[in-house]
Each structure stands twice: as C-alpha cells, then as structure tokens.
One Martini backbone bead per residue (centre of mass of N, CA, C, O) as a GRO file, in nm:
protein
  381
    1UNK     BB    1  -2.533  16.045   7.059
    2UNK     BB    2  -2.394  15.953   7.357
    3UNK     BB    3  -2.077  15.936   7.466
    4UNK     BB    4  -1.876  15.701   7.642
    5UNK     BB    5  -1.763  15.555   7.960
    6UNK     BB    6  -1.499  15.481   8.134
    7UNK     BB    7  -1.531  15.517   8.517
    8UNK     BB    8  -1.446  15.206   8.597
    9UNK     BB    9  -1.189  14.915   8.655
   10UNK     BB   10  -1.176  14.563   8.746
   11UNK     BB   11  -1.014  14.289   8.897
   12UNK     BB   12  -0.886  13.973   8.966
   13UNK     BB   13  -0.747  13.780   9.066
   14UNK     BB   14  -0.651  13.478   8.913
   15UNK     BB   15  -0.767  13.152   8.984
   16UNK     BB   16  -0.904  12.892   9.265
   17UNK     BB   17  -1.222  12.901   9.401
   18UNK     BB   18  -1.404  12.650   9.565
   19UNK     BB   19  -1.541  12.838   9.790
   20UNK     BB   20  -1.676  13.021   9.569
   21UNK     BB   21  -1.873  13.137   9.401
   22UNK     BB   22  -2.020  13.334   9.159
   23UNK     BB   23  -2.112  13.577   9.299
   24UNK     BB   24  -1.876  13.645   9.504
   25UNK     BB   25  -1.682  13.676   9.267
   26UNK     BB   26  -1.819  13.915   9.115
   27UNK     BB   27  -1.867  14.110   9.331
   28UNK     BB   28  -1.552  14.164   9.379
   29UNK     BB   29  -1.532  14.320   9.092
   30UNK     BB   30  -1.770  14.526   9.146
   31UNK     BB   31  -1.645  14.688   9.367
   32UNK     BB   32  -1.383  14.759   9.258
   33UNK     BB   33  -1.524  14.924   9.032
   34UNK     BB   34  -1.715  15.101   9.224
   35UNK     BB   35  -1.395  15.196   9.381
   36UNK     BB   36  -1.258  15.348   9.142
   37UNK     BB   37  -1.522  15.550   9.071
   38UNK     BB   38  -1.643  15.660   9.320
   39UNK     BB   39  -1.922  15.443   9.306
   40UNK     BB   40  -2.240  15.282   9.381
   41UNK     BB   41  -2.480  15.074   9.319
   42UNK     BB   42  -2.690  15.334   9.411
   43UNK     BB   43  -2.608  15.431   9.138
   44UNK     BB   44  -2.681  15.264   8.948
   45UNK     BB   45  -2.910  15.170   8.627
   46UNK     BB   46  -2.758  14.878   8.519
   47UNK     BB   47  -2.728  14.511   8.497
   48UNK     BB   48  -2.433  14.347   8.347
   49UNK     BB   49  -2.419  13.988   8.289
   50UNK     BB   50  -2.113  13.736   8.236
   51UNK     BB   51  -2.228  13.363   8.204
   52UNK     BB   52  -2.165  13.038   8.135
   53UNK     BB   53  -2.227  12.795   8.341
   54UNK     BB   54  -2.510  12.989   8.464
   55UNK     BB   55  -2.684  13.100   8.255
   56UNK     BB   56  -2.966  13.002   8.400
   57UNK     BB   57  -2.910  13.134   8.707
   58UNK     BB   58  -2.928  13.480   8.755
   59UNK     BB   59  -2.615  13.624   8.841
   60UNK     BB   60  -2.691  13.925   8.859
   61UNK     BB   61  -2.916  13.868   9.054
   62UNK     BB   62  -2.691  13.771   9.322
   63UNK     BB   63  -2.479  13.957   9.304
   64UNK     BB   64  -2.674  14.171   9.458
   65UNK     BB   65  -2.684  14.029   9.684
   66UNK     BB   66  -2.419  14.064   9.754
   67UNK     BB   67  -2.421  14.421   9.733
   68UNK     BB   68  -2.732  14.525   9.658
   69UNK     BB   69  -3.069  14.585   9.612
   70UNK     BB   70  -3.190  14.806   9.387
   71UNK     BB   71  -3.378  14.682   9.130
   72UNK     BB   72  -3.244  14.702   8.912
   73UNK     BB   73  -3.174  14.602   8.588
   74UNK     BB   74  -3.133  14.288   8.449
   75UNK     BB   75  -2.874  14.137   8.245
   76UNK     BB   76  -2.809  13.817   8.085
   77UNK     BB   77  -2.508  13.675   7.939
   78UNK     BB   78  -2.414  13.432   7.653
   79UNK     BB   79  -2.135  13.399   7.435
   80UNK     BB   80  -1.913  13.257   7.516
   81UNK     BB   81  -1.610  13.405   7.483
   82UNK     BB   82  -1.754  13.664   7.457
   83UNK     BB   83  -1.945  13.753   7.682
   84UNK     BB   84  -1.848  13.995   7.845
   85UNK     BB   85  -1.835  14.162   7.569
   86UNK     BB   86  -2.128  14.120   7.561
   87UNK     BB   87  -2.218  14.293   7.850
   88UNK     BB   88  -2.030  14.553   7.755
   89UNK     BB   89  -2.227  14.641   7.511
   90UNK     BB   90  -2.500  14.675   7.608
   91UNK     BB   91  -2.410  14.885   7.827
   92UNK     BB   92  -2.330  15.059   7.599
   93UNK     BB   93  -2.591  15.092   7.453
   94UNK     BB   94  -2.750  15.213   7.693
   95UNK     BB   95  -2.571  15.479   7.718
   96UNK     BB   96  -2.572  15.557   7.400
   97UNK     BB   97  -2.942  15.583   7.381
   98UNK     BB   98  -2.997  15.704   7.688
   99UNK     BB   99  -3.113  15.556   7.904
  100UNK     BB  100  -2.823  15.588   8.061
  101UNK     BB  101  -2.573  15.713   8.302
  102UNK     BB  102  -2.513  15.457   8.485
  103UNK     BB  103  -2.335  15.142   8.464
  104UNK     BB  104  -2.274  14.804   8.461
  105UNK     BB  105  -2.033  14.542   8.418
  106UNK     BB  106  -2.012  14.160   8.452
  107UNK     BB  107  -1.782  13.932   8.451
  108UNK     BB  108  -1.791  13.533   8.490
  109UNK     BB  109  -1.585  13.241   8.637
  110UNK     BB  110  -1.611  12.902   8.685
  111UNK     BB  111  -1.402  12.666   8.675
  112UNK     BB  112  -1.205  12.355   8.551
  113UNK     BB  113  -1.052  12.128   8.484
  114UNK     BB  114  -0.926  12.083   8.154
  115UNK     BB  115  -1.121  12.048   7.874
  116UNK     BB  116  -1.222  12.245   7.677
  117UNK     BB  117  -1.501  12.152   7.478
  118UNK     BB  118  -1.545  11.813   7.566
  119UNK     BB  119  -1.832  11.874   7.580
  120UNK     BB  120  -2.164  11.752   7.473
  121UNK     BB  121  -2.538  11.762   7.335
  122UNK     BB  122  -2.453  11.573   7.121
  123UNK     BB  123  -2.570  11.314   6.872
  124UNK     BB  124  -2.375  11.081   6.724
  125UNK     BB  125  -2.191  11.146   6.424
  126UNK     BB  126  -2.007  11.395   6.372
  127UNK     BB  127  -1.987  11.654   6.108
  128UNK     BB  128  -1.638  11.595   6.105
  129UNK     BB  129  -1.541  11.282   6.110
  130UNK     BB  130  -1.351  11.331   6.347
  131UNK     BB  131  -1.169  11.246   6.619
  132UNK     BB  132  -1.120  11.549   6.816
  133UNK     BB  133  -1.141  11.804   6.589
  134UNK     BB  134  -1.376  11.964   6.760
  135UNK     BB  135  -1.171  12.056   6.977
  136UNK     BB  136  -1.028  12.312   7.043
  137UNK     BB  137  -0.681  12.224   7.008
  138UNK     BB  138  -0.767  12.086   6.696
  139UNK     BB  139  -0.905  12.372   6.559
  140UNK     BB  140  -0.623  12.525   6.604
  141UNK     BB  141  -0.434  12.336   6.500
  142UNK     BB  142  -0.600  12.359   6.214
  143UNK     BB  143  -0.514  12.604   6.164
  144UNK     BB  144  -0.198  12.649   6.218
  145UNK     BB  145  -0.157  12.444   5.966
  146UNK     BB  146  -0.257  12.606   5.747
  147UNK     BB  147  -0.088  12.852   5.789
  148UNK     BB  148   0.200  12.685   5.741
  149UNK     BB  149   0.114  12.622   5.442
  150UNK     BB  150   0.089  12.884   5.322
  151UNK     BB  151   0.367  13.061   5.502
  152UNK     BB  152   0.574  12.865   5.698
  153UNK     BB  153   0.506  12.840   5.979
  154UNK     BB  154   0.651  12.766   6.271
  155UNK     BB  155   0.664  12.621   6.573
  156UNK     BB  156   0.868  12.839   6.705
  157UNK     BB  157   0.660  13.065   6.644
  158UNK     BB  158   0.433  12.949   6.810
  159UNK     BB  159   0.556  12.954   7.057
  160UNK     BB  160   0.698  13.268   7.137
  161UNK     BB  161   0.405  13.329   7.239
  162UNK     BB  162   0.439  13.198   7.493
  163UNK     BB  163   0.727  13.351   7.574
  164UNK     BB  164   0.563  13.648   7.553
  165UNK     BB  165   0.350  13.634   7.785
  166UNK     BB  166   0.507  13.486   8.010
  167UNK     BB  167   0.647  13.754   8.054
  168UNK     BB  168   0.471  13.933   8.099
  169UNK     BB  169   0.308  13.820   8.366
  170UNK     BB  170   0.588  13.909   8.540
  171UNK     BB  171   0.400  14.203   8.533
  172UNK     BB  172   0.121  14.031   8.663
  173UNK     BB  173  -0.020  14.030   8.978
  174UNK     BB  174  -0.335  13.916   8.810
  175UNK     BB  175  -0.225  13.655   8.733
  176UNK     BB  176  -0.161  13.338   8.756
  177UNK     BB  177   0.065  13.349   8.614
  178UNK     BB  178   0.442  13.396   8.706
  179UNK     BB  179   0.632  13.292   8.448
  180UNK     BB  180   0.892  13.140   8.294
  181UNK     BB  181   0.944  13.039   7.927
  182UNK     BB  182   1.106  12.922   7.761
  183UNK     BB  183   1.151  12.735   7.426
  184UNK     BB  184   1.204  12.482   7.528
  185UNK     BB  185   0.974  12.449   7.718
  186UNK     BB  186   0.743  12.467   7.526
  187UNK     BB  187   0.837  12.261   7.320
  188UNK     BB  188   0.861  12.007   7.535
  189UNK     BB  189   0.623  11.973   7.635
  190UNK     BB  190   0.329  11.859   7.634
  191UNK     BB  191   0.133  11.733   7.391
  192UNK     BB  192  -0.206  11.835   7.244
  193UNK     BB  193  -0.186  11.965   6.933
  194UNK     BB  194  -0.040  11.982   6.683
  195UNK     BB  195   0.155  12.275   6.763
  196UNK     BB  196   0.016  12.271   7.119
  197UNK     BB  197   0.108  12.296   7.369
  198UNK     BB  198   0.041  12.336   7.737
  199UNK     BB  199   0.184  12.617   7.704
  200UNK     BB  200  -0.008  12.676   7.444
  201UNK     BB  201  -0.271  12.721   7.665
  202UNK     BB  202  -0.514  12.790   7.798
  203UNK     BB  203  -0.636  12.879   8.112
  204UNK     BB  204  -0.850  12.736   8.361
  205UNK     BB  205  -1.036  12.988   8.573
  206UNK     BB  206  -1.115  13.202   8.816
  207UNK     BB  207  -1.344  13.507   8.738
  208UNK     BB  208  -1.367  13.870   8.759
  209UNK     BB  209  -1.504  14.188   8.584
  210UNK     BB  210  -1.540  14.552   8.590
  211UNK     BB  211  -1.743  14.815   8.449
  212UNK     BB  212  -1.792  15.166   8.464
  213UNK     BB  213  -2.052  15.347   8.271
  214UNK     BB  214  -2.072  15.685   8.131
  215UNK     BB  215  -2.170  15.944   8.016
  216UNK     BB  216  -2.051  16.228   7.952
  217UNK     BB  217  -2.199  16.413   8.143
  218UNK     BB  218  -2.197  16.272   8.400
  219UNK     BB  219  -1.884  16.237   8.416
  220UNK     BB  220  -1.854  16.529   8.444
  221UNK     BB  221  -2.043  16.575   8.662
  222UNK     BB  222  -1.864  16.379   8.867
  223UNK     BB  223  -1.521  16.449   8.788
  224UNK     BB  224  -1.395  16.153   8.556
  225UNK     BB  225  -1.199  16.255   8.308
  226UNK     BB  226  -0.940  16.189   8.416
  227UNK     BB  227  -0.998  15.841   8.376
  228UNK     BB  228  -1.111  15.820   8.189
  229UNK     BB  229  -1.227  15.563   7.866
  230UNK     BB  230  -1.299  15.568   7.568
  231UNK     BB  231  -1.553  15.476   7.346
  232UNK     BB  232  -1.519  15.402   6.995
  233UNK     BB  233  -1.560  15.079   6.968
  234UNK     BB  234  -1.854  14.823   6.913
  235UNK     BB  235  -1.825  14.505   6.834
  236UNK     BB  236  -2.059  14.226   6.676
  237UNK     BB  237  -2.019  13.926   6.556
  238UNK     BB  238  -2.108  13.685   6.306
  239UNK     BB  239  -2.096  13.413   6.081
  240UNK     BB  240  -2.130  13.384   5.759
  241UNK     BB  241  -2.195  13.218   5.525
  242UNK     BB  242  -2.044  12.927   5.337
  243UNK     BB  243  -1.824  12.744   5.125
  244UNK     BB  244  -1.701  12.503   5.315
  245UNK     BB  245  -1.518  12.300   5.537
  246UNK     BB  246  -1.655  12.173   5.814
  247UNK     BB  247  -1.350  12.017   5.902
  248UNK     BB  248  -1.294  12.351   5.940
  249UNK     BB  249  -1.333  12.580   6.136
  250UNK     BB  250  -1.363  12.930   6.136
  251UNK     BB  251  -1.132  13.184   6.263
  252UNK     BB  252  -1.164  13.453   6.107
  253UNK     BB  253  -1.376  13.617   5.955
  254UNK     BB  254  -1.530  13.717   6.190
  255UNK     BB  255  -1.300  13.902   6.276
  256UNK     BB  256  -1.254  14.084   6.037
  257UNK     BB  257  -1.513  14.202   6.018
  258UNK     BB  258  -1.488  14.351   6.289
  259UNK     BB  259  -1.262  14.542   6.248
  260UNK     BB  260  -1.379  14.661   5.999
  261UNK     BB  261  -1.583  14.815   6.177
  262UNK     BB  262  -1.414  14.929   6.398
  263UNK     BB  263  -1.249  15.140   6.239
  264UNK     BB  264  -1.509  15.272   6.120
  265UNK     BB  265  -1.619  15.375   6.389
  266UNK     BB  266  -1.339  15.506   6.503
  267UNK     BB  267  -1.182  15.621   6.293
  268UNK     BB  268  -0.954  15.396   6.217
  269UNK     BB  269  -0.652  15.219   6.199
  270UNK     BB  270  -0.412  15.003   6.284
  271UNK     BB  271  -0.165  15.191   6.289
  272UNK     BB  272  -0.346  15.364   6.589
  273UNK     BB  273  -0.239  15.096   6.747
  274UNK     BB  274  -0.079  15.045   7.079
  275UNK     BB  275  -0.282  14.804   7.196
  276UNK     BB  276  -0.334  14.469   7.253
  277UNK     BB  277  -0.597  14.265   7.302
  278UNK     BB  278  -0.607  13.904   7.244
  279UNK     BB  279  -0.761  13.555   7.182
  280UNK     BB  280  -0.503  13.352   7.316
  281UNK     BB  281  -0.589  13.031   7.363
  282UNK     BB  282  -0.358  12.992   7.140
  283UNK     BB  283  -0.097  13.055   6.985
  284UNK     BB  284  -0.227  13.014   6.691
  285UNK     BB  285  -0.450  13.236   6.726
  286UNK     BB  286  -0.222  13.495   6.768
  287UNK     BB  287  -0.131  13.467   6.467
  288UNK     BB  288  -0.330  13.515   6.333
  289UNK     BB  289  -0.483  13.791   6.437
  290UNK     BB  290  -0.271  13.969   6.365
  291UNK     BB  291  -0.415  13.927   6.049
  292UNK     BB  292  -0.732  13.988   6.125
  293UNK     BB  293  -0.627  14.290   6.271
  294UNK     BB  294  -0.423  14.438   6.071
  295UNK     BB  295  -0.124  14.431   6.187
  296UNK     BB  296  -0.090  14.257   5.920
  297UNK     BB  297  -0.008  14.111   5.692
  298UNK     BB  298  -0.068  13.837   5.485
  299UNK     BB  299   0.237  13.630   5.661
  300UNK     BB  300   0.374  13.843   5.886
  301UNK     BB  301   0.368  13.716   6.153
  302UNK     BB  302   0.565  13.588   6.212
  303UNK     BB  303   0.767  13.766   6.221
  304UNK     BB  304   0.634  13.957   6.448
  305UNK     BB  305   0.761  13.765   6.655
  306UNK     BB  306   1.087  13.772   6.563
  307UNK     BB  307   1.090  14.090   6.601
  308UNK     BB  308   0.911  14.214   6.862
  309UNK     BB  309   0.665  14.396   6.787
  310UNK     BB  310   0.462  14.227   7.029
  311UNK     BB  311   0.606  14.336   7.246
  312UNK     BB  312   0.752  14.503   7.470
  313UNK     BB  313   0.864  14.771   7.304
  314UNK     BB  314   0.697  14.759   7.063
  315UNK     BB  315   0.492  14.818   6.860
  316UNK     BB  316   0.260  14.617   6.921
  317UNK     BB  317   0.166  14.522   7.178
  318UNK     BB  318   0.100  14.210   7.286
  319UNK     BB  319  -0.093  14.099   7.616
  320UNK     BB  320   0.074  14.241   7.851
  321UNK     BB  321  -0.085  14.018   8.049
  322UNK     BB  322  -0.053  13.733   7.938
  323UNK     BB  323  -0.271  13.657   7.850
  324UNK     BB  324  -0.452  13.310   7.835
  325UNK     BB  325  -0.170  13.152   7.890
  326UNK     BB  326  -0.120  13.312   8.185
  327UNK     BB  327  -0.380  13.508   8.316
  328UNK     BB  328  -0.622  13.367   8.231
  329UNK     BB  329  -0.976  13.182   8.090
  330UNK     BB  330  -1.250  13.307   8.205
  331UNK     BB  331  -1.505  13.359   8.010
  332UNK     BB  332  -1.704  13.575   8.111
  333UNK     BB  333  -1.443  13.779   8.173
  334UNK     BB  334  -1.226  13.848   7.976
  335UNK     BB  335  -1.341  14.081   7.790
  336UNK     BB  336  -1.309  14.277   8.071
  337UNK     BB  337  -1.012  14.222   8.113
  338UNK     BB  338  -0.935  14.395   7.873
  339UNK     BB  339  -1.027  14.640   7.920
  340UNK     BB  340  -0.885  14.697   8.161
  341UNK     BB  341  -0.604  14.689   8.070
  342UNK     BB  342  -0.628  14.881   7.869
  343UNK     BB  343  -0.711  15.138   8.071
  344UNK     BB  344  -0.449  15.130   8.227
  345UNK     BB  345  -0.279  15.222   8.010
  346UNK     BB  346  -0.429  15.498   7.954
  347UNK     BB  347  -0.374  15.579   8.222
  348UNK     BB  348  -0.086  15.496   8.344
  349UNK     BB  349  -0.098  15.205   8.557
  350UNK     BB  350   0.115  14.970   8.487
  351UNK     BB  351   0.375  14.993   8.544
  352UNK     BB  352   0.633  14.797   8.416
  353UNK     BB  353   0.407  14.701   8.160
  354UNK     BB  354   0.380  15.018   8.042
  355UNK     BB  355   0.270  15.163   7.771
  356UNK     BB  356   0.369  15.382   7.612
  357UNK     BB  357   0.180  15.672   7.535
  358UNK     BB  358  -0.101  15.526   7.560
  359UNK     BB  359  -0.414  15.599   7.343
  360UNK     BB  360  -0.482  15.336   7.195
  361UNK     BB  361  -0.683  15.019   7.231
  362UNK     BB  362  -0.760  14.691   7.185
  363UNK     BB  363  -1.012  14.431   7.178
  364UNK     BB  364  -1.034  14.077   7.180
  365UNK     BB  365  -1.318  13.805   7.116
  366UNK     BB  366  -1.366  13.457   7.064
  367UNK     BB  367  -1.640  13.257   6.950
  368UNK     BB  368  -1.736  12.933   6.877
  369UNK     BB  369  -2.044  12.953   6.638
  370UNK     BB  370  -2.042  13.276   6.666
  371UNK     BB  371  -1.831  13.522   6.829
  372UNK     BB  372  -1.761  13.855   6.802
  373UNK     BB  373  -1.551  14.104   7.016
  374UNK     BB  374  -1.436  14.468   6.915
  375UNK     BB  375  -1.265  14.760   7.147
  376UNK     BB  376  -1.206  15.052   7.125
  377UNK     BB  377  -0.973  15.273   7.308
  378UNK     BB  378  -0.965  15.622   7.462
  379UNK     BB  379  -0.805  15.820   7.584
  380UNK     BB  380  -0.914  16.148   7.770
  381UNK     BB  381  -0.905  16.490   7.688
   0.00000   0.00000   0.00000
C-alpha cells in the first residue's frame, strides 16, 4: 500500500456565525486547504465530510455546490466527537488502498450555546439513575473525582490546564478566544459539575478545517514534499464490552486501545512524540489523557501539569491551539482542526507557539457512545 501525505491543510478562525450555514461554513475551510496545497477541487478524486448536527443533511455534497460540482464521490460521516478525524481516516485509506490519489477531508459545525449533550431522544428513566449525571459536564466530573480518589489529584492541578491552554490561545489567531485566565480566575469561576467550573469547559462554536491527502507518488509528482506531512498512523476504535459500573460511562479505555494500536501502526512509542493535540473537552479530561496516552505513568498526570511538562516549552507541549477550552469545540471539525495545528507545527509555521523542532505530533479525540480517533503525524523528510 501507497504511504499517504497531508499536502494541504487549513482551518477557519472559530466564532459564531448565525448568518452562515453549514455549507458555506465548510466551503471555507475547503477553499483555504485547497489554496494551501496550491490545488483545486477539479483536482480533487473523493469528497469526505464530517458533520453532526446535519448528520442527514448531505452536507459533503452541499459544500460542492458552493465550491464546484464536479461529480466526485462524496462520503458523509457522522461519529460523535470523533466525526472529523473520522472523514479523515475515510479519507486516508481510500488513498492508502490506492483508490485515488488525490482526496479532501473536510469537518464542519454550526453549534449552539449552551450545554452539549443535554438533549436526548431516550425515554423513561435513565439506566443511570442519577439525574443529570448521563451529561457531558458530569461524566467527565466523576471521572476526574476517580482519578483524585485513585491518584490524589487536586482541584488546582485540574484548573492548571485550563490556565495553559487559555495561555496557548493567546497566540493563535484562529482561536474563539485569546485571553488569559489566571488560576484564581479559573477556580473561582461559575461551578458547573464540581471540579470544572465554566471555564474549565469546552467552547460551543462554529468552525471547520480541512485538509487534502495525496499518494505519495502523486506528491512528489506534483511538487508538493516539501510541506508534505506524513501519516504514519490512523486508528479508529469503539469500546469493547466489560464488566463495570454503568453509572460511570468509561472514558480511557477506548483511548488506551487506540493509542496501543497508534504507536503499533507507527512503529514508535509515546516518548517519541514531540506535540500532541488531544481531546480536553474538560479539563478533568486532558489530566486523563495525558495517561491514557501514555505521555506518564497511571498517577503521574497531576505532576506533569505541576511541572510545567505539558505546556509550550516543556517535554510534550499539549494543546499549544488552546485546545477545545479555548480554541473551541464545533464537533465535525475539531478532528481536522488537530491535524492542522499538529502539521503546522511540523511545517515550522506555528509562528510564536511553534513547537521547535517538531518532527512528530500526535492528535486524539474521543466520542462518547464509544469513538476514539488517534493520528500520529510526521514531518515529511
């Protein structure tokens, strides 16, 4: 099978556009990738969408009409927080299968405020018995009061990463917000399910990224290795059964799968990972991931945020977009918009927050229902 390359890749700034549709949304970020990779949609051989809240819209081919009809195949996908990265993994294996050589990845959402996943078209009493612990806010709540009862994790060390990521954002563009946010801010603010408060939550916006994957031979064929970004890994996993407490939905083990599987694929191990964009949806979250990702030892999260490991300059930078607490989370994109963010790193083009060096990077986002979706990413030599 033919290795596959980003050789363009591009996001919108994040905000809220009330006057744009989803179509028109997405267009733009197709547009800006398909002027990044200096190639048009006339080029293009497979059109993958990733959208949720028009999951049966037929969005891929809408986002067409506003950019140029050209008959492609168009695939629409749907998964949850994953959607993104799973029209880029679409995307990537038809043309690591050879089908074509040249395709588009594009995640698109127009969101509302307030709280995601407080909808719901279950009926009766919930198998979880608590109400409103079934919410994003309160899954992730009692997971991260697991982890503080296992590991001893702290209040403070769970606020830590949202004043490092609202530090990120604050040099990067295309974030919703730019602004700092001391630990006192952070702890002090409106509680929302004990222990992340409002701004220890991720940002409800509107956005979308896209990005334009090429054969290798294609690649070199039309000039484009010098900014390639190799994919080195795609995985795609959903949770298996166990045993276990319903009342407390599982967020690592799908993750751990999908990482074993990533660095397997990779041929390469968590310490040879220079950047990583992972899904901090809540703050309690990224304290997980760091070891679900095996970025440390199970306990050793809360330090790595203490030490400063975590932030821009340290061992592995997470986030350094500002993650979903500050960059903001429109569903369909945010997959996409890791991939952007880790490839501009290895392009060296991140400006003030470029990770230097950056030869490897890492993106992860998960779905709860169950989807994780985790890309190992590497500069093109």
């Amino acid at each position: 099978m033919t290795d596959a390359y980003v050789v363009g890749v591009d996001m919108i700034k994040f905000g809220r556009f009330p006057d744009k549709t989803v179509p028109q949304i997405g267009a733009e970020a197709t547009h800006l990738a398909l002027d990044d990779s200096g190639l048009t949609i006339q080029d293009m051989e497979a059109l993958y969408c990733g959208n949720l809240g028009q999951a049966s819209g037929m969005v891929g081919q809408r986002i067409l009409q506003e950019i140029g009809q050209t008959g492609i195949p168009v695939v629409n996908v749907s998964n949850a927080c994953a959607t993104g990265a799973t029209a880029f993994r679409e995307a990537w294996a038809s043309v690591k299968a050879g089908l074509y050589d040249l395709v588009i990845a594009v995640g698109v959402e127009q969101m509302g405020r307030g709280l995601l996943g407080g909808a719901g078209g279950s009926k009766g009493i919930s198998k979880e018995g608590l109400l409103g612990s079934g919410t994003m806010p309160s899954v992730f709540a009692e997971a991260g009061m697991e982890h503080a009862r296992n590991y001893g994790t702290t209040f403070e060390q769970f606020a830590k990463v949202s004043v490092k990521n609202h530090h990120h954002s604050t040099m990067n563009a295309k974030a919703m917000y730019q602004i700092e946010t001391p630990l006192e801010t952070v702890m002090n603010a409106e509680m929302i399910s004990y222990p992340n408060t409002k701004l220890m939550c991720s940002v409800n916006v509107d956005g979308s990224a896209a990005a334009v994957i090429a054969s290798e031979k294609k690649a070199k064929e039309l000039g484009l290795m010098s900014r390639a970004v190799k994919i080195r890994a795609s995985i795609l996993t959903s949770d298996p059964w166990q045993e276990r407490d319903l009342v407390m939905p599982d967020v690592n083990t799908c993750t751990r799968r999908a990482a074993a599987a990533a660095y397997e694929m990779a041929g390469l191990g968590a310490e040879d990972i220079d950047l990583v964009e992972l899904h901090d949806c809540f703050a309690t979250a990224e304290i997980l991931h760091y070891e679900n990702l095996g970025l440390c030892d199970d306990g050793e999260a809360g330090r790595m945020i203490d030490d400063g490991e975590v932030a821009l300059g340290g061992k592995v930078p997470v986030n350094v977009s500002g993650g979903l607490l500050s960059k903001g989370h429109p569903l369909g994109a945010t997959g996409i918009a890791n991939i952007y963010e880790v490839s501009t790193h290895l392009r060296g083009e991140a400006g003030q927050r470029q990770v230097e060096g950056a030869r490897i990077g890492l993106t992860h986002v998960i779905g709860l229902g169950s989807a994780c979706g985790i890309h190992i990413l590497e500069k093109a030599s």
